[in-house]
N, C-alpha and C positions, 0 to 999 in steps of 0.2 A: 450198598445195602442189597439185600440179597430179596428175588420178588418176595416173598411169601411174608416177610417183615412188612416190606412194603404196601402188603395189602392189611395186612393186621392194622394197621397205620391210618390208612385211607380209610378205615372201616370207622372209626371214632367211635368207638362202643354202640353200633348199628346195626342190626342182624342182616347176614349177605344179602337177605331177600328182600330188604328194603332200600337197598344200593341201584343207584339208575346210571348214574356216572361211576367211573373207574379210571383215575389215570396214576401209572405206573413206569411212569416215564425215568430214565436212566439209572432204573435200581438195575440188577444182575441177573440174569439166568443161570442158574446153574445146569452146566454141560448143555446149555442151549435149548432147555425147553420151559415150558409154562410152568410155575409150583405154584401148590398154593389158592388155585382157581380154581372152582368146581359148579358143579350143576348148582348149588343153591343160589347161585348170584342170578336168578331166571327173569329178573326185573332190570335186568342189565341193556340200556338201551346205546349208551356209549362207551367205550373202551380205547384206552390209548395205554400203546407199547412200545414207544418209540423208544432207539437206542440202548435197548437190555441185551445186546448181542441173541437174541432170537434167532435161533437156525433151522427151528422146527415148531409147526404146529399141529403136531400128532396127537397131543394132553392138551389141546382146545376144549373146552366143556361144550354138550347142548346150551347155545344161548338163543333162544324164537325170536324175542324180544330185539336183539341187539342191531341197530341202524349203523350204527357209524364206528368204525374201525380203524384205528392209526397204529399203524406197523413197519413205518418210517424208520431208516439207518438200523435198521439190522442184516444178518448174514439169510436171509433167506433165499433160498436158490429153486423151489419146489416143492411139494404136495400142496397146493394149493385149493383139491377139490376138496379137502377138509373144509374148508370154510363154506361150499353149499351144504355140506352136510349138516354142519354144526351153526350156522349161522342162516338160514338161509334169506331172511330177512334183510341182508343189507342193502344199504342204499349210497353208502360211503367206504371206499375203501382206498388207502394210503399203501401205497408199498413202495413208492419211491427210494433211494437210496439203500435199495437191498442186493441180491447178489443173484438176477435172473439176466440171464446172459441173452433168451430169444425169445420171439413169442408165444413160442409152441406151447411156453408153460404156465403161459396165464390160458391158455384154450378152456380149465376147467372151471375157469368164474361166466361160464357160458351160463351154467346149470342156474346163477344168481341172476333171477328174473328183473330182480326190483332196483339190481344196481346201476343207479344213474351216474355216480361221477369214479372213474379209478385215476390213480396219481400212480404214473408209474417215470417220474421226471428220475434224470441220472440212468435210466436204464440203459445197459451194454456198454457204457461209459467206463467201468474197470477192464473189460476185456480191451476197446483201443487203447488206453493206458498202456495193458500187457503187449499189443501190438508193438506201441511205441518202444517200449525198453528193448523189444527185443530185436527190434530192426537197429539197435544202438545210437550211441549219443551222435548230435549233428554233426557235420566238419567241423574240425579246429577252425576258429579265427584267429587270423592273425592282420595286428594290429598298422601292419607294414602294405596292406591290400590299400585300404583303403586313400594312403599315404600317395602309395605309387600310382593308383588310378588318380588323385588329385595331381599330381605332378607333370600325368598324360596332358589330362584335360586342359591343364596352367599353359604346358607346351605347345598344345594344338593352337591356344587361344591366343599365347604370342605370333605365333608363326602367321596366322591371320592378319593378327593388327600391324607385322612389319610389310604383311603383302601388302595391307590398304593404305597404311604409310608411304608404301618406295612410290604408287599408283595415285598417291595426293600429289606428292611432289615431282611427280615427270609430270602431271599433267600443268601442275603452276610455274614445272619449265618451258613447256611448250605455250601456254600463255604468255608466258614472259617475254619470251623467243617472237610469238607472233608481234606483240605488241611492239616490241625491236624495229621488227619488219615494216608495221604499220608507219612505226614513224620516219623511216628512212623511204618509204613510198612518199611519203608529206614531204619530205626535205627534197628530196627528188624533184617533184612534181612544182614548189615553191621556186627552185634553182632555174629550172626551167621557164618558167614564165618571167623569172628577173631579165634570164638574157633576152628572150623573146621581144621585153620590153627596151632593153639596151639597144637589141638591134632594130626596132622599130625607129627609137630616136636617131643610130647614128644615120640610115637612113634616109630621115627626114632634115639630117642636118647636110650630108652629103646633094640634096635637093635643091635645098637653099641656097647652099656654093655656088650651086649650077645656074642658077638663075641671076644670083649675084655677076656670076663672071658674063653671063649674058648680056647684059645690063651695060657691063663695061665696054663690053665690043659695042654695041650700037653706038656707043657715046664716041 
């Protein structure tokens, strides 16, 4: 729907001059400027324009009156000092998701004394976009990267667990090996005190002869 329907519409058989609100949201602009609006709407306190492809607001009317201005997702890129002219009254203004690239080109809402809130969210947001495309699409992925970096990492991780593996088992050979040692120390040291004792008896039996045969000679 084309604005100028759209305000016919909004109007409910109303004369423009007794209209306070206005919203005109996703009707058409034709070739991108205002139809349809004119000084008579001078009781115009809100106005919302969002999404009618708006590229210009050169056929803005005098509105004194008007506070609050929604001019959300259109193509506006600049003249912005129209709006102290014609507007100077605001205290609301929306231009978010429009087509101002820096912020040289808000400098002329300086002139709007009473403007407490501006929404200027998405701003320069199309230009990194045109950045992006033009620096081209990412690297290819390929599916085989991440395949073979797993297969590294599987690799390095066996090669570890065979190290701490060969490093468990020479060490519970060399336990094993002591332990060996330990007890051929024990068997050793056992053997030795058997004969010790052997030879303490024969000895003491070799003694007893001697005294025996002793015995015999006195006799």
């Amino acid at each position: 729907m084309e604005m100028k329907k759209k305000i016919n519409l909004e109007l409910k058989n109303r004369a423009p001059e007794e209209v306070t609100e206005l919203v005109l949201d996703n009707c058409l602009c034709v070739n991108g400027e205002i139809e349809g609006l004119n000084d008579t709407f001078k009781e115009l306190e809100f106005l919302s324009m969002a999404n009618v492809e708006l590229s210009s607001l050169a056929r803005l009317p005098s509105l004194n009156k008007l506070r609050k201005l929604e001019l959300s997702d259109n193509i506006i890129s600049g003249g912005l000092e129209v709006l102290a002219e014609k507007c100077p009254n605001l205290t609301y203004l929306n231009l978010s998701g429009n087509k101002i690239k820096d912020l040289s080109t808000v400098e002329a809402l300086q002139n709007l004394k009473n403007l407490k809130s501006l929404d200027l969210f998405n701003y320069g947001e199309e230009d990194e976009e045109d950045e992006e495309d033009e620096a081209g699409p990412p690297e290819a992925y390929e599916e085989g990267d991440d395949e073979d970096e797993d297969e590294d990492e599987d690799e390095a991780g066996s090669e570890v667990g065979e190290g701490e593996e060969e490093v468990g088992l020479s060490y519970l050979m060399k336990e094993e090996i002591q332990d060996e040692e330990d007890d051929d120390d024990y068997v050793d040291e056992g053997e030795e005190e058997e004969e010790e004792e052997e030879e303490g008896l024969r000895g003491e039996k070799r003694k007893r002869d001697a005294e025996d045969d002793g015995e015999e000679d006195d006799d």
